[in-house]
C-alpha positions as MATLAB code, in Angstrom:
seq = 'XXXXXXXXXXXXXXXXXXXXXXXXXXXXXXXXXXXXXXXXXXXXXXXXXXXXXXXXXXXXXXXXXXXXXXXXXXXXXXXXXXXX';
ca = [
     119.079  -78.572  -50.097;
     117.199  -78.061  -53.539;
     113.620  -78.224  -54.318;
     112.303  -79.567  -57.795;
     109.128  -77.922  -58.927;
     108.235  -80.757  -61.639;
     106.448  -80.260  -64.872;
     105.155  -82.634  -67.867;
     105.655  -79.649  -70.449;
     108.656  -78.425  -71.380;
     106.985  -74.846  -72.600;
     105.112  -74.537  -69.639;
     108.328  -75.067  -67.692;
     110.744  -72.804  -69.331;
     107.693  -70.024  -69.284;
     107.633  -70.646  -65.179;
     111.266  -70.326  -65.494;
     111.719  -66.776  -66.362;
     108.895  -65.715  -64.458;
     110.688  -67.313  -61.670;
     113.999  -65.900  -62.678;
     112.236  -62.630  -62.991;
     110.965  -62.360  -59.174;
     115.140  -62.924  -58.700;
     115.649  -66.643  -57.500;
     118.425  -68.229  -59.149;
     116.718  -71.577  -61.341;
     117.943  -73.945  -63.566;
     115.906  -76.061  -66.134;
     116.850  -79.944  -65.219;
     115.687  -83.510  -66.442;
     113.264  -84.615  -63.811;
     115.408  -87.583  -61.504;
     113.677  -90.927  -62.105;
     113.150  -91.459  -58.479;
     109.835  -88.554  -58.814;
     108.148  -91.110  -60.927;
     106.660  -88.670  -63.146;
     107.689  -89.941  -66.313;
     110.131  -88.355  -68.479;
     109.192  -84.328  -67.234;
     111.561  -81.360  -66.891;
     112.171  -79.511  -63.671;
     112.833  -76.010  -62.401;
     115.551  -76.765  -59.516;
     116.272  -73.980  -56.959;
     117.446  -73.516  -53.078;
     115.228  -74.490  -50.203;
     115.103  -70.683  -48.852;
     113.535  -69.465  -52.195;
     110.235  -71.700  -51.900;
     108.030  -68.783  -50.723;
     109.189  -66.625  -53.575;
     108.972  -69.361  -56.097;
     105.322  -70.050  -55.140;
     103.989  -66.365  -55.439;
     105.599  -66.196  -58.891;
     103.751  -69.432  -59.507;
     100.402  -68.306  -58.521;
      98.949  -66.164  -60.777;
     100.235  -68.220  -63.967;
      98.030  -71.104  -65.455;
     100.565  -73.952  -65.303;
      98.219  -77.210  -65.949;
     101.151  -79.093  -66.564;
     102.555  -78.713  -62.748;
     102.844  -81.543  -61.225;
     104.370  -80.482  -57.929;
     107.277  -79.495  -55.588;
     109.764  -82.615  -54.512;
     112.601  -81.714  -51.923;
     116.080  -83.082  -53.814;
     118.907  -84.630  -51.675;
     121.920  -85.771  -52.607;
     124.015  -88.111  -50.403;
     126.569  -90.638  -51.139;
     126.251  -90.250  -55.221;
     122.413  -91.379  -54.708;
     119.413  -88.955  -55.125;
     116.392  -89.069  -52.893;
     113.780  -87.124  -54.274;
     110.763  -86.672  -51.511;
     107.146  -84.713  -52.165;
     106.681  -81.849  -50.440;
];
């Protein structure tokens, strides 16, 4: 299972992404899924088990565009996209 940690700026976003990608969690920069109704924002998707990690990297950075962390399932071709 994936998490999405959404953002409405795309600098703010790529700038979390190598600070994530620094602390070693394997990230990728995605189009956030319609179904977070946040608009048209970019995403940082990574696994489940790297959520702690993800959220120390996170916490000393000033990311006022964050909007939040959404848990990302896939299942027959349809994605659910859930708040955490």
């Amino acid at each position: 299972m994936n998490i999405l940690a959404v953002f409405r700026s795309r600098a703010q976003a790529l700038s979390c992404l190598s600070r994530i990608r620094a602390a070693g969690v394997c990230a990728a920069a995605v189009s956030t899924p319609r179904e977070a109704n946040v608009g048209c924002g970019i995403s940082l998707r990574f696994p489940e088990r790297d959520l702690l990690r993800v959220r120390r990297a996170l916490a000393g950075m000033n990311c006022s565009a964050f909007v939040g962390f959404f848990r990302m399932d896939i299942c027959g071709g349809r994605t659910y996209v859930r708040p955490l």
